[in-house]
N, C-alpha and C positions, 0 to 999 in steps of 0.2 A: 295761460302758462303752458310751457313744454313741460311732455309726458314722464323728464327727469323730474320735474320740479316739487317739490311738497308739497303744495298748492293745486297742483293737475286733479286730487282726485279720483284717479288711473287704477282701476281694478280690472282691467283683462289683461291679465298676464299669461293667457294660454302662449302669446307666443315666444315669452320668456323661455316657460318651461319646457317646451319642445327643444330650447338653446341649450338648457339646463340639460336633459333628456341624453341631447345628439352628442353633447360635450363629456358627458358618465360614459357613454357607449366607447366611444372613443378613447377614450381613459382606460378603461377597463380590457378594451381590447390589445392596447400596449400595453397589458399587462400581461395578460395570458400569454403574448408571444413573446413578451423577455423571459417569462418562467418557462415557457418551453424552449427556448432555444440554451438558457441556462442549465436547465435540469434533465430537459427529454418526457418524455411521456413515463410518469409515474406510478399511472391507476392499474392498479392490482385487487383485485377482489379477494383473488384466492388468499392472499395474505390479508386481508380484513378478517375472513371467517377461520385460519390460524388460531387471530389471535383472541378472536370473541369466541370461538366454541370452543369447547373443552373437552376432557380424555372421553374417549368412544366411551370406555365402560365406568366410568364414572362421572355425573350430571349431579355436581352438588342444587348447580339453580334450580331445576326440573326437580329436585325431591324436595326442594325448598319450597315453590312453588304450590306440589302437591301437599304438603306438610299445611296448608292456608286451609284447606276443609275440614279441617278437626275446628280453627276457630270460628270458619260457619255456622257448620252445624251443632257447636256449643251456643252459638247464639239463637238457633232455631229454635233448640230443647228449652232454652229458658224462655221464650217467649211461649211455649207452649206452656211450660210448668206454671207461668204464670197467670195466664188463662185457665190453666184449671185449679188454679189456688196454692199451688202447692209452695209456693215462695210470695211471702210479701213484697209488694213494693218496692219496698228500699233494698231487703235485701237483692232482691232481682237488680237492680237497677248497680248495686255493686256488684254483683257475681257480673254485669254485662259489663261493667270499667274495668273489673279485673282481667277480664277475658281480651279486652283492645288493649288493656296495658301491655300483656303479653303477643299481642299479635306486632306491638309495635319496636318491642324488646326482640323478640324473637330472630329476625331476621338482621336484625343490628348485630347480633352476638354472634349469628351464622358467618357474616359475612368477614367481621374481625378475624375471625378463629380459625376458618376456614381456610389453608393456602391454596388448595386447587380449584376454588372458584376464579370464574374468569372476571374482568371487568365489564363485560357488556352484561355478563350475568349479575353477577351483583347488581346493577342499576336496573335492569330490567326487575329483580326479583324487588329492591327494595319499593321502585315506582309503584310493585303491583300490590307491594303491602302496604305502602300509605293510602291510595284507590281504598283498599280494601277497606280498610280502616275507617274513614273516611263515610262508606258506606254503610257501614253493620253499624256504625253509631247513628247515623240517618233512620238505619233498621230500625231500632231498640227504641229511639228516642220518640217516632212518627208514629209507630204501634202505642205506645203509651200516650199519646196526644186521642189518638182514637177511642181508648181504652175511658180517658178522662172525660172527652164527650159524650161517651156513651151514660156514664154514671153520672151526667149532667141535665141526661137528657130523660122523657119518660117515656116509657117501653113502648107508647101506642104513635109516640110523634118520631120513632128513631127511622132515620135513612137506613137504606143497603149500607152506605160507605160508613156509617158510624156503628155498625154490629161486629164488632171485632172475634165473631166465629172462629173455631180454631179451622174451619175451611179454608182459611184468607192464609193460615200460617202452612204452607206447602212448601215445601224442596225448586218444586218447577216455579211458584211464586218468589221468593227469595231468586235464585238461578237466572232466572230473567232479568230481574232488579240486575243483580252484578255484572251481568254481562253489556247490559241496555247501556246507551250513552248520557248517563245522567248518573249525578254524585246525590239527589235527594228523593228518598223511598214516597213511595204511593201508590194505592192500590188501584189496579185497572187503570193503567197508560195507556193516552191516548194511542191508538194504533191505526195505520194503511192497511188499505184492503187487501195488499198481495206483495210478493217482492218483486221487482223490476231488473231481470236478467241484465238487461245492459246498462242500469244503473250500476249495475252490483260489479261489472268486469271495468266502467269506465273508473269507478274507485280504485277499484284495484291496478288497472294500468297506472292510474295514477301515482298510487304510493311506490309503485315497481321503477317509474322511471325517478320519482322524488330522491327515493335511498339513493340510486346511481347516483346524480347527479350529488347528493351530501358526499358520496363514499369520494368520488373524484376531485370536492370543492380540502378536502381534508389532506388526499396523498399527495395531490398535485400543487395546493396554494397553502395549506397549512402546517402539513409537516416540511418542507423543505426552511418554514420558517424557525419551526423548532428545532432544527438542526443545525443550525448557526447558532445557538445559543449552547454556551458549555458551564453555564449552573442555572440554578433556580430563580423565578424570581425574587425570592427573597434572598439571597448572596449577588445580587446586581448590584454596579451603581445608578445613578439616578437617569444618567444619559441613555445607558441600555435599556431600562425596564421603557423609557420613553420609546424610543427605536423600535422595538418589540410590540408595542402598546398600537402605536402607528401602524405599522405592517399587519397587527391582527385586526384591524378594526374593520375592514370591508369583507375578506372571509367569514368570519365569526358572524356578522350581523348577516350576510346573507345564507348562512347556517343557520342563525335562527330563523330566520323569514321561512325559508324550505322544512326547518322543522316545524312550524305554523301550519305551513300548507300540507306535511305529512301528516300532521295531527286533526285538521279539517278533514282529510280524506279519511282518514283511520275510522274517527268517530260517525262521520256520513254511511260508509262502508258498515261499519255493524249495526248502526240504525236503519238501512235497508235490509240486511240480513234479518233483524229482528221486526222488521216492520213498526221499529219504532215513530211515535209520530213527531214529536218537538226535536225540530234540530235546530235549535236556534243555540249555537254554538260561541258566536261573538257578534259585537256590536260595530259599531260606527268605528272606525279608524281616524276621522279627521277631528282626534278629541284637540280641544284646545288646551287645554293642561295634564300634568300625568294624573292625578286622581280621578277624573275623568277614564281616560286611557286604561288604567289598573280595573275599575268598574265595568268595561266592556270587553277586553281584549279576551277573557276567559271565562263566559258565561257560568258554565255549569259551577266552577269554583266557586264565582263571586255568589251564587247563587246559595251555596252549600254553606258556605261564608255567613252570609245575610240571613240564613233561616235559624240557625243551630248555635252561630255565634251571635253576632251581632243583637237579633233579636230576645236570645237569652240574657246578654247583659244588660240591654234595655230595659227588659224586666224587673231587674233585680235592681232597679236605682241608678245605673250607671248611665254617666252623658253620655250622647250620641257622639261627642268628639270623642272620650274617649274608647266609647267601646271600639270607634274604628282605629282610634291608636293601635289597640289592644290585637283587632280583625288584621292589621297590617303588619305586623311586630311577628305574629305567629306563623302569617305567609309567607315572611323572610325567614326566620328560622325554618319551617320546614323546606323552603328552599336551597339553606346551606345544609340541612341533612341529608336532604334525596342526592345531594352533587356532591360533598364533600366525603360522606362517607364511604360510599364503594371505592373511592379514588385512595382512599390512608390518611388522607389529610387533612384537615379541620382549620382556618386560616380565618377565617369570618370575615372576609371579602365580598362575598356575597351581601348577606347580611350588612356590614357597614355601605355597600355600594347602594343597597335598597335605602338603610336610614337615610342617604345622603341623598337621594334622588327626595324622600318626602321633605328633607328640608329645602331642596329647590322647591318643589312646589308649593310649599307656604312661602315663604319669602319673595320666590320672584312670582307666582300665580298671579298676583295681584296685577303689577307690572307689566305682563305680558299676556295679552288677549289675541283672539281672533287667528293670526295666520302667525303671526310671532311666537304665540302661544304652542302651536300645532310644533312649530321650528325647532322649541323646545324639548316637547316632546319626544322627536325626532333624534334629536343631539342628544338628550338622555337613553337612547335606546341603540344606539349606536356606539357610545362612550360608560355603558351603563352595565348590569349584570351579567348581558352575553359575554362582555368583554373579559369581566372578574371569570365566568367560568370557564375562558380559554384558559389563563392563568393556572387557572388548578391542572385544565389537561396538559398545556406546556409543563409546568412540575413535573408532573406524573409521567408525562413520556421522558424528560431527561432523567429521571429516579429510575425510571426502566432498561431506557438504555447503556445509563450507568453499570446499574448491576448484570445485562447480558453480555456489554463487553468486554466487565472483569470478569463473569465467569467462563467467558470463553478463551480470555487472555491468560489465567490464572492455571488453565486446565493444557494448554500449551506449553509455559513453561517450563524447564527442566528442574526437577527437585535440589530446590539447596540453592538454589540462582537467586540475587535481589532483583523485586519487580523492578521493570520502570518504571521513569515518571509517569507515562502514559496509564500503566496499570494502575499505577497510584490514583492517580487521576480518576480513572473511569471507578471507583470502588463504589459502591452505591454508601447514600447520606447516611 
């Protein structure tokens, strides 16, 4: 049979995809030169760091920021108090929820109420308070796992790793923890023998040329798309939001990819500074379905996931389908709150785009294996959440630009004049 035929049994397709390969290049290349010869050369730095840094003498993020070490070192002291008796159990073990309740309240409230934070601040301070969070409950939870071994165990068969000393509860122990590239606590990480100078600067050139290259994928291909658009997408009709939808799909996805590869270098980069040893950061890529894919793409998460979630409802009775119902439902929500919040807007797009992606993969999982499988994948990550969070920054930049047109248009006209349409128009939502 020919190599078209059903029947061939034809699995080298390397020289497909080089056709594949030659033919994206090409594509993509008439694309860049209709958008420059359309637009011009767009990339502005200096207008980037405008509008993400904020007034010289006032840094709400940076005191937000520093405002996080009160709820460290509340976590420290009770892990201490508790080791010397001074709080039971339980209550310890609430003093530390109440303590995350408010680490996770805190910055939410900062950033509603706050008008002079910026948006990059905001997203920056909230990403570093869910981390945070995230962590001290790994803290609180993994000392007590210790704490229960120890009184499990008897005084003459106990390891080094099961004497929960208050030596173990340090400032520079904790400090390490937070900074290291890993969401779950444990004592004496593995560690390299030294740091590697030019491992340390090729990270860094790395993330140095990565941001360029987002900052340029955003002025030059992304905003000129949001500027043909004159309302949100939720005041679209169905043709536009499609139109819009099309046009964001190869920026946005290779936005996320670059943001992939800045987060591999980021996390590599303070694992050499710290001499951290495990960087096993993500898995396989050529997963054949998304649940698959979700399991490897973010190691330390799913990991953080697995230990603290998963395995505590296991514990407590609950199937293993649902606990990961349950593991997958709370990484969508906190995915619409880390993106929705600093933005104003709350839309659950995110969220419904994740449900929606797990019911493809029950349903058609089955159906589609091997390289179909993988295709899938592929098309959900392309058409999938990256895409739901351009949405929100598309909103968010026409809400923006809205309201600087009309305050500059507003602040022009002469007293007692009716606006125009145009001012009308541009009023922010």
């Amino acid at each position: 049979d020919s190599l078209l035929s059903s029947n061939s049994s034809f699995t080298g397709y390397r020289g497909v995809l080089n056709w594949i390969i030659i033919l994206l290049v090409l594509t993509h290349a008439h694309l860049f030169l209709e958008n420059f010869i359309q637009h011009g050369f767009l990339i502005d730095v200096k207008k980037v760091l405008e509008y993400l840094v904020e007034d010289n003498c006032h840094w709400p993020s940076v005191n937000l920021i520093l405002a996080a070490n009160v709820f460290v070192l509340t976590a420290l002291l009770l892990e201490k108090f508790q080791v010397k008796g001074t709080f039971s159990p339980i209550n310890s073990h609430r003093l530390h929820l109440g303590n995350l309740f408010l680490l996770i309240i805190f910055p939410a409230v900062v950033i509603i109420h706050e008008p002079t934070i910026s948006t990059g601040g905001a997203f920056f301070c909230l990403w570093f308070y869910t981390v945070l969070a995230m962590k001290l409950y790994s803290y609180q939870q993994t000392n007590l796992w210790y704490r229960q071994a120890r009184s499990a165990v008897p005084e003459g068969n106990m390891s080094d790793m099961q004497k929960p000393n208050e030596e173990d509860l340090t400032f520079q122990d904790l400090y390490y923890f937070l900074l290291a590239p890993t969401l779950c606590y444990q004592r004496h990480f593995p560690r390299t023998p030294k740091v590697r100078i030019n491992k340390l600067l090729h990270r860094l050139l790395e993330m140095v040329i990565l941001i360029q290259i987002m900052v340029g994928i955003v002025q030059q291909w992304i905003e000129p798309i949001f500027q043909k658009s004159e309302n949100s997408f939720s005041n679209m009709d169905i043709t536009m939001r499609v139109e819009h939808l099309v046009g964001l799909v190869a920026p946005t996805h290779f936005l996320w990819l670059l943001f992939f590869f800045l987060s591999h270098s980021f996390l590599n980069f303070c694992a050499e500074l710290l001499r951290f040893g495990d960087r096993h950061f993500y898995g396989d890529w050529n997963a054949t379905n998304l649940i698959i894919f979700w399991k490897n793409w973010n190691i330390p998460f799913q990991k953080w996931c697995h230990r603290h979630v998963y395995t505590q409802l296991v514990e407590k009775n609950v199937t293993p389908s649902r606990a990961e119902l349950q593991v997958f439902l709370m990484s969508a929500v906190l995915c619409e709150y880390v993106i929705a919040l600093p933005l104003h807007s709350c839309r659950l797009w995110i969220f419904f785009m994740m449900v929606f992606e797990l019911l493809v993969a029950v349903f058609l999982g089955g159906y589609l294996q091997g390289n179909y499988g993988n295709g899938l994948v592929w098309l959900c990550l392309l058409l999938g959440p990256p895409l739901a969070v351009a949405t929100y920054f598309h909103d968010h930049y026409i809400s923006f630009q809205h309201h600087h047109h009309h305050h500059q248009t507003s602040s022009s006209l002469p007293t007692g004049l009716p606006s125009s349409p145009q001012t009308v128009f541009l009023q922010p939502h």
